[in-house]
C-alpha positions as CSV (number, residue, x, y, z in Angstrom):
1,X,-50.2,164.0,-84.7
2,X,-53.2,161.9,-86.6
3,X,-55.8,160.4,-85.0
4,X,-56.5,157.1,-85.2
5,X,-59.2,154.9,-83.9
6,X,-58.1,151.4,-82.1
7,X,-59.6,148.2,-83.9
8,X,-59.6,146.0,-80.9
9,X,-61.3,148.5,-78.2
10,X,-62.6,151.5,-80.4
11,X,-60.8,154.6,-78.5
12,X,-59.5,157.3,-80.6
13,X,-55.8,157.6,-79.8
14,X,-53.2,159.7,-81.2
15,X,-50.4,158.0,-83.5
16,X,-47.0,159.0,-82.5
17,X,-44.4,159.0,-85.5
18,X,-42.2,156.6,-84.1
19,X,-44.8,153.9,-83.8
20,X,-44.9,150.8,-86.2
21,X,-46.7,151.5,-89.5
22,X,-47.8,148.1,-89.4
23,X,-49.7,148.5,-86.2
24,X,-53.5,149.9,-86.4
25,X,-54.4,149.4,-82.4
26,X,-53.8,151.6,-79.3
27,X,-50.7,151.0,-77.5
28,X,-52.8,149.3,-74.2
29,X,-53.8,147.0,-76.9
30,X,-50.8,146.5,-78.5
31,X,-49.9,145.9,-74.8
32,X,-52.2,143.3,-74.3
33,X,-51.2,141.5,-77.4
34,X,-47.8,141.3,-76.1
35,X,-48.8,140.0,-72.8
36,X,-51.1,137.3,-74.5
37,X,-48.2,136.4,-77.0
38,X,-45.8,135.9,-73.3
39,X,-48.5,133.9,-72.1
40,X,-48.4,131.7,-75.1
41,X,-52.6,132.6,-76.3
42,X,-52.4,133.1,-79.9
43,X,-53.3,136.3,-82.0
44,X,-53.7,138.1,-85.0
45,X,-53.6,140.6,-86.7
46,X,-57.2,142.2,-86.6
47,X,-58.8,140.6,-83.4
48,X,-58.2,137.9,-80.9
49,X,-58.3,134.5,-81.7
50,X,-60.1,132.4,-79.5
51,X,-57.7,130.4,-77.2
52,X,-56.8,127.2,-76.0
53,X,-58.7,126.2,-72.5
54,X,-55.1,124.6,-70.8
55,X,-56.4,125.6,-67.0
56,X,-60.1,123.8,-67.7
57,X,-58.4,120.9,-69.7
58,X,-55.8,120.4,-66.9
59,X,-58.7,120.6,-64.1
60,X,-60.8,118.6,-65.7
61,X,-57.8,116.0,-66.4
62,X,-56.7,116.4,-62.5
63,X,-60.7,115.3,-61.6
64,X,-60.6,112.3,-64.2
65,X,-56.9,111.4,-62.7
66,X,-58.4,111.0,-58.7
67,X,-61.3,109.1,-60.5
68,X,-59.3,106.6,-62.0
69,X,-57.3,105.9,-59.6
70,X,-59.7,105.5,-57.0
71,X,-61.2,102.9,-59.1
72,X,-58.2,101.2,-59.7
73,X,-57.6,101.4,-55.9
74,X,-61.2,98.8,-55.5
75,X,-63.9,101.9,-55.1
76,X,-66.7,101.7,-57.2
77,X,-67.2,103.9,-60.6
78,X,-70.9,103.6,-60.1
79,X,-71.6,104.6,-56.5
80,X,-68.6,105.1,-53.7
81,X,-69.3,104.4,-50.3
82,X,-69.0,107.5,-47.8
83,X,-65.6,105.5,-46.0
84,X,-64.1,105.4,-49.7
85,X,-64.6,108.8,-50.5
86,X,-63.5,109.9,-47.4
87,X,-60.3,107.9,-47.7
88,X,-59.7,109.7,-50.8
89,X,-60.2,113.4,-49.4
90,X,-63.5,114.1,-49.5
91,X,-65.2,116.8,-46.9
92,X,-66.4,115.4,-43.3
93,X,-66.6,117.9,-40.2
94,X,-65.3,115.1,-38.2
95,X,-61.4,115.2,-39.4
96,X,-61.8,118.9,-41.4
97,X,-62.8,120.4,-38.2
98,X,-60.2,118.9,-36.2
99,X,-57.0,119.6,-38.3
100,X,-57.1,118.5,-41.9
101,X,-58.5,121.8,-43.3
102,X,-56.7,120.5,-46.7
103,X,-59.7,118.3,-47.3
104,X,-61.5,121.7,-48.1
105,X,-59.1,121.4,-51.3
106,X,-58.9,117.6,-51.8
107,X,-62.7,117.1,-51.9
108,X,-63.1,119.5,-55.1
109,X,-61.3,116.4,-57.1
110,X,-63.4,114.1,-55.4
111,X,-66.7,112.5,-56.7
112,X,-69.3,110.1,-56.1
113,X,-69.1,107.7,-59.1
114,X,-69.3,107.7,-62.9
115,X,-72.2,110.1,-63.2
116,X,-71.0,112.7,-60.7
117,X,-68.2,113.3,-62.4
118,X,-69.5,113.5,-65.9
119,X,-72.0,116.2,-65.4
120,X,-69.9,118.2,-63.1
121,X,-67.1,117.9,-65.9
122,X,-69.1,118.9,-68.6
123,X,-70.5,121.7,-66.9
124,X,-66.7,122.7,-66.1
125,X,-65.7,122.3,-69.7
126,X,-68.2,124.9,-70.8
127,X,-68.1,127.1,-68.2
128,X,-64.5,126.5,-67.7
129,X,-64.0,127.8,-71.7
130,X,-65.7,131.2,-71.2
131,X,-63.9,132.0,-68.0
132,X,-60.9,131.4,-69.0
133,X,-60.8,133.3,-72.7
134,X,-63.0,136.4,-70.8
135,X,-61.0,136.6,-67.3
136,X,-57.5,135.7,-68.4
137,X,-56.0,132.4,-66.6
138,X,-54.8,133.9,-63.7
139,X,-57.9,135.8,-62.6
140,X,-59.8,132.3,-63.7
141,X,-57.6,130.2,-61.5
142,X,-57.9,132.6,-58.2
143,X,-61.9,132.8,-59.2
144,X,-62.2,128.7,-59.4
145,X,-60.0,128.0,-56.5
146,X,-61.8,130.6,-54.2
147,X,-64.9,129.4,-54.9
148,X,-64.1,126.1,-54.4
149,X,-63.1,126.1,-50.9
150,X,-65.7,128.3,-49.7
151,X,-67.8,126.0,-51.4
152,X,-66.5,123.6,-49.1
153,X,-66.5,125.0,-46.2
154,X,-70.2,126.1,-46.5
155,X,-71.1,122.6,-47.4
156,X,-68.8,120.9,-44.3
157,X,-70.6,124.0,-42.3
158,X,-74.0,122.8,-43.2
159,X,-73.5,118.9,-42.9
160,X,-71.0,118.4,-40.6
161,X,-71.8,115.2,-39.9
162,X,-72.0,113.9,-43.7
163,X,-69.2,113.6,-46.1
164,X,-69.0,115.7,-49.5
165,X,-67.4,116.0,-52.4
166,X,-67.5,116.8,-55.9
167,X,-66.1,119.6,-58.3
168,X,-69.9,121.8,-58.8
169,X,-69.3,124.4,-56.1
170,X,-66.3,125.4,-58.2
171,X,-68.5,125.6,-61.0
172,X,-71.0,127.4,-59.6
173,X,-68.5,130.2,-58.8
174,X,-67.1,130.3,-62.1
175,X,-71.0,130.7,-62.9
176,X,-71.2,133.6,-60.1
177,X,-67.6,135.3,-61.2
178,X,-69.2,134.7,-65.0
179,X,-72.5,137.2,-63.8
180,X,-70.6,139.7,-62.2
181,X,-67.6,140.3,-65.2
182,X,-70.0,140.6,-67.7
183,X,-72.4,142.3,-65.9
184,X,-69.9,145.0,-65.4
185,X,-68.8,144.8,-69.0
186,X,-65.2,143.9,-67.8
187,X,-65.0,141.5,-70.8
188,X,-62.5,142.4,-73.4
189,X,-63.8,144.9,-76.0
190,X,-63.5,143.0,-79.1
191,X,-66.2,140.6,-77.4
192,X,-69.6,141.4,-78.2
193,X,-71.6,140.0,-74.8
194,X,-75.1,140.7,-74.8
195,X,-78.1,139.8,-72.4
196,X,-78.6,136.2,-73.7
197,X,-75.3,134.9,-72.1
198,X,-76.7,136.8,-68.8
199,X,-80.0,134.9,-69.7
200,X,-78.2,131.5,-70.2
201,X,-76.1,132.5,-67.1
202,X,-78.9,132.8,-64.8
203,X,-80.9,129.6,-66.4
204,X,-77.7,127.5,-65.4
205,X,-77.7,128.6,-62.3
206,X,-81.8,128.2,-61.4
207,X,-81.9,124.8,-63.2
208,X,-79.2,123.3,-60.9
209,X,-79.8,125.3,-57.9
210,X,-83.7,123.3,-58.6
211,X,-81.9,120.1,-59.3
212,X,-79.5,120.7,-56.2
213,X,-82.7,120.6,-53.7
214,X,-82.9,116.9,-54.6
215,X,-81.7,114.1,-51.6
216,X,-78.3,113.3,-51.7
217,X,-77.0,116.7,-53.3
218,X,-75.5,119.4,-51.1
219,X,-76.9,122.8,-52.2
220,X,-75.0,124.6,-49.4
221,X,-72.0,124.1,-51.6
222,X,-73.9,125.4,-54.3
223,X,-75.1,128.4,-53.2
224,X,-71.5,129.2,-51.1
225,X,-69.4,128.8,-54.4
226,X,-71.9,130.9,-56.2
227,X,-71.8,133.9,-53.5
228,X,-68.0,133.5,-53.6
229,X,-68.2,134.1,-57.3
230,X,-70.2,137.0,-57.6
231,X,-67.6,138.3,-54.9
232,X,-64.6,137.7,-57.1
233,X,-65.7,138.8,-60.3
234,X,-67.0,141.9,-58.8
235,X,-63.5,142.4,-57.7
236,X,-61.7,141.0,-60.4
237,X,-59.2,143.6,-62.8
238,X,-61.2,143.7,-66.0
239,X,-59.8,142.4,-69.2
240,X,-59.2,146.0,-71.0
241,X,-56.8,146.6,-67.5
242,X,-53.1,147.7,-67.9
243,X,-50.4,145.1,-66.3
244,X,-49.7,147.0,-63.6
245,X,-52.9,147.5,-62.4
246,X,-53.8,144.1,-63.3
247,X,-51.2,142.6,-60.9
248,X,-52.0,145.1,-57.8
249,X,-55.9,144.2,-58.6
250,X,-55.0,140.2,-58.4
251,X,-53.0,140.6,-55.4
252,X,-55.4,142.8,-53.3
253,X,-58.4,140.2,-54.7
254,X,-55.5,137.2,-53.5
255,X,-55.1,138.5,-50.2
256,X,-58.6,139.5,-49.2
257,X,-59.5,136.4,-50.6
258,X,-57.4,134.2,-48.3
259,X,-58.5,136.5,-45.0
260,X,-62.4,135.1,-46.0
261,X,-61.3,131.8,-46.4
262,X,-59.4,131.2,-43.2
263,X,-62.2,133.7,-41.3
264,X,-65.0,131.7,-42.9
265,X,-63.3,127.8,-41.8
266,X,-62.7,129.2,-37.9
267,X,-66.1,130.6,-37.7
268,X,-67.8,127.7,-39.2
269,X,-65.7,125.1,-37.0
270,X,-66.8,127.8,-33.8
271,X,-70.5,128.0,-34.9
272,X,-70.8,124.0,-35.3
273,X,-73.0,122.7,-32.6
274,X,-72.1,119.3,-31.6
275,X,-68.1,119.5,-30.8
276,X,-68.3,116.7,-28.3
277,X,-70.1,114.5,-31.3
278,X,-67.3,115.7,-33.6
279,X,-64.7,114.5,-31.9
280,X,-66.1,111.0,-30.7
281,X,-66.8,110.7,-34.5
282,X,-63.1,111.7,-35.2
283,X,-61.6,108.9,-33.4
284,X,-64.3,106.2,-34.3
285,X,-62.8,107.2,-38.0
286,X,-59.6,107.7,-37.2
287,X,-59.8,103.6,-35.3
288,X,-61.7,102.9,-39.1
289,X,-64.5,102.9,-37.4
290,X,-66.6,104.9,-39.4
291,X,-69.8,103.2,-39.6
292,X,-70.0,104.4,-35.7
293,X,-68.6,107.8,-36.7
294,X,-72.1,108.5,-38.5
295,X,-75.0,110.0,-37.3
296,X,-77.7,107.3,-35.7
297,X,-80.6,110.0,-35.2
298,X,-82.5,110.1,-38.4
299,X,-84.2,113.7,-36.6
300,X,-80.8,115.3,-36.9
301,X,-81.6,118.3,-38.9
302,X,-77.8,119.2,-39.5
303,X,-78.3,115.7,-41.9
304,X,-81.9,116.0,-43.4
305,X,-81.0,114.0,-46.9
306,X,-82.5,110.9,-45.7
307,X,-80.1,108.0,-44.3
308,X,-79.2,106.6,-47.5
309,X,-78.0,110.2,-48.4
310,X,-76.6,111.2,-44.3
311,X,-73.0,110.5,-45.5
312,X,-73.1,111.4,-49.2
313,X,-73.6,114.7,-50.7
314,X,-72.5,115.1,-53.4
315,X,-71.3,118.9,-55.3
């Protein structure tokens, strides 16, 4: 049988008689074009053409969604109170601690006013873009989701006292996954990746990890989404991976995945100190009471923003 060299990867393969004369790649890429074509990601002929971003357009849509409507429920575009965001999902120890672990979700879509949510969207849109054509959007999905909570419960770990919210731990992960799939040249093969997306990569990731260290800005849920990431994409079935493998891969990443998660959100709620604060401050909020709910002692260290910042911090 002739040997024939695959376009798309670059193996040598051997041409069976019975195979399409119109086909030049290997049959695991032929594969793959038939899984992408299922999935509704265009191709052609001689390589991949670069996709539509449907998983970051419909995040970053879900984001602008909670944003408008919390404006056009009377909270401000410019600068949310703490009591406002909360209201709307965002991260406090005082009610996540004590039973609604689904604001570790809710509080990604969250954000502190106009700006917030510009610069953690257009971070998200180009980040969001790479992920997603280089991971697949299933393996992008798990990776952002992941990240995010972890994010969150690092952040609600951190400042349990203070609310948070905001979409950047997410990012940061995707940032993290970003490192480790191209680090370990899982990207497909017809992508040429060299050191200066690593280079741009790690300059993201310093600049805002810098910015993150200013008042008001939770870099806890920075630097846990990040961690996450590099976990994920480690882990993550590379792009060149057959669909059975791929599936086993996602599952065993799914499933150890959710074990960290719930591990990680019962031992943050057991290492908390303060319980007995916690709870007074769940029913002051819970009686919307929340100004009480806050921390008075500007020498709490668990809160070291400054006052203006105790109850804000943004992600």
């Amino acid at each position: 049988m002739p040997i024939q060299r695959c376009p798309q990867c670059g193996r040598d393969f051997e041409r069976n008689f019975g195979d399409s004369p119109a086909s030049l790649n290997c049959p695991e890429c032929e594969d793959r074009f038939a899984q992408m074509s299922r999935a509704g990601i265009p191709t052609s002929g001689r390589a991949l053409v670069t996709p539509s971003s449907p998983i970051t357009t419909g995040l970053i849509g879900w984001n602008g969604l909670v944003f408008v409507i919390m404006v056009l429920r009377g909270v401000s575009p410019l600068l949310p109170s703490p009591e406002q965001a909360i209201a709307f999902g965002a991260n406090v120890g005082s009610l996540t601690f004590n039973g609604q672990w689904w604001r570790l979700l809710t509080s990604m879509f969250v954000h502190f006013g106009i700006v917030h949510i510009g610069l953690n969207m257009w971070c998200l849109w180009n980040l969001g873009r790479a992920a997603e054509q280089l991971m697949g959007r299933a393996s992008y999905l798990l990776a952002y989701f992941v990240s995010g909570i972890f994010s969150s419960i690092a952040s609600v770990y951190w400042h349990p006292m203070g609310a948070s919210a905001g979409a950047s731990g997410a990012i940061f992960g995707m940032a993290g996954v970003l490192v480790s799939y191209v680090y370990l040249k899982k990207t497909p093969s017809h992508l040429t990746i060299n050191k200066k997306m690593l280079g741009s990569l790690g300059t993201f990731i310093a600049y805002n990890l810098a910015f993150g260290a200013l008042p008001g800005i939770s870099n806890a849920a920075h630097i846990g989404g990040l961690v996450m990431g590099l976990a994920v994409g480690a882990a993550l079935p590379a792009a060149g991976a057959s669909e059975p493998e791929r599936r086993t891969r996602l599952s065993l990443v799914t499933i150890f995945s959710a074990i960290v998660l719930v591990g990680s959100a019962i031992a943050a709620k057991a290492l908390t100190k303060g319980a007995s604060e916690l709870s007074s401050a769940e029913n002051m909020v819970a009686q919307k009471r929340t100004d009480g709910a806050l921390p008075q002692n500007p020498d709490d260290r668990r809160v070291q923003d400054g006052l203006d910042f105790a109850t804000r911090l943004g992600h």
